[in-house]
C-alpha positions as CSV (number, residue, x, y, z in Angstrom):
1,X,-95.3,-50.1,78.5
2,X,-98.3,-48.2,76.8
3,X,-97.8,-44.4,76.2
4,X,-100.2,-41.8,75.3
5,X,-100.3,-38.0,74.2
6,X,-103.8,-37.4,76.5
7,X,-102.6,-35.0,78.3
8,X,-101.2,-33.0,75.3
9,X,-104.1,-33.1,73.7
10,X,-106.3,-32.1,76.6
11,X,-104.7,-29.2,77.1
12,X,-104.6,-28.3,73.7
13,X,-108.2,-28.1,73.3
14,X,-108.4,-26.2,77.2
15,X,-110.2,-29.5,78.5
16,X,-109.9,-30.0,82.2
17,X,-109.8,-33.9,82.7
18,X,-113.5,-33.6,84.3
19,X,-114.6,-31.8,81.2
20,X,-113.2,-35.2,79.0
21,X,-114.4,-37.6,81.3
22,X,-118.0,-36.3,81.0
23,X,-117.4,-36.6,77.1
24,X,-116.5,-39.7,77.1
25,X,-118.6,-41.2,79.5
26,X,-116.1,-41.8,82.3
27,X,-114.9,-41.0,85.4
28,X,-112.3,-38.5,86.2
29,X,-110.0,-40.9,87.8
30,X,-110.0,-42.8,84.5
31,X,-108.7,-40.3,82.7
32,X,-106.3,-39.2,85.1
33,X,-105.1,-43.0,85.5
34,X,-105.1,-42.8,81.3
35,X,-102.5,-39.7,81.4
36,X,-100.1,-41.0,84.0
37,X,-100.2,-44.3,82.1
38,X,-101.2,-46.4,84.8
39,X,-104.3,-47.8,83.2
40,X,-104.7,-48.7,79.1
41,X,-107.9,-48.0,78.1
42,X,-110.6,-50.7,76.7
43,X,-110.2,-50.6,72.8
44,X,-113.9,-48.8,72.4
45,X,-112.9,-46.0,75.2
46,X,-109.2,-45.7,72.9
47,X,-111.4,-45.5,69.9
48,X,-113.4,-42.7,71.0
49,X,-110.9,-40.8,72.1
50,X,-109.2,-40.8,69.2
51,X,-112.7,-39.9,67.4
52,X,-113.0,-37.2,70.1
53,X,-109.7,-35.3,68.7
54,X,-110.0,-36.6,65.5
55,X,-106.8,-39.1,65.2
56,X,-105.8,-42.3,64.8
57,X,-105.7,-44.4,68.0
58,X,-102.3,-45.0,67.1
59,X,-101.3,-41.3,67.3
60,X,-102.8,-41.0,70.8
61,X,-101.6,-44.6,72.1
62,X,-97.9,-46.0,71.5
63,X,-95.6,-48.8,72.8
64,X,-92.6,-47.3,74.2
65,X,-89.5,-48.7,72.5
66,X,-86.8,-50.0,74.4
């Protein structure tokens, strides 16, 4: 299962998930299906988002141990 820090670093940076979807080119719904880890993102969406908040993709995006 793919895990991400999204939401954490929304907030952070005061972004509501409409604000980051218009950054990024996507809808809302993407972003909110990003954060509650229902959908993975395409590897050029992942790759701006980590450009967006300056970080590895890996930082942002993580396999869940088990």
């Amino acid at each position: 299962m793919m895990k991400n820090i999204l939401n954490m670093l929304r907030a952070e940076r005061k972004l509501s998930q409409e604000d980051l979807a218009k950054q990024l080119n996507v809808s809302r719904q993407t972003i909110n299906a990003i954060e509650r880890e229902k959908y993975d993102p395409s590897l050029p969406l992942a790759l701006k988002i980590a450009k967006l908040f300056n970080k590895k993709v890996e930082e942002i995006f993580f396999l869940e141990d088990k």
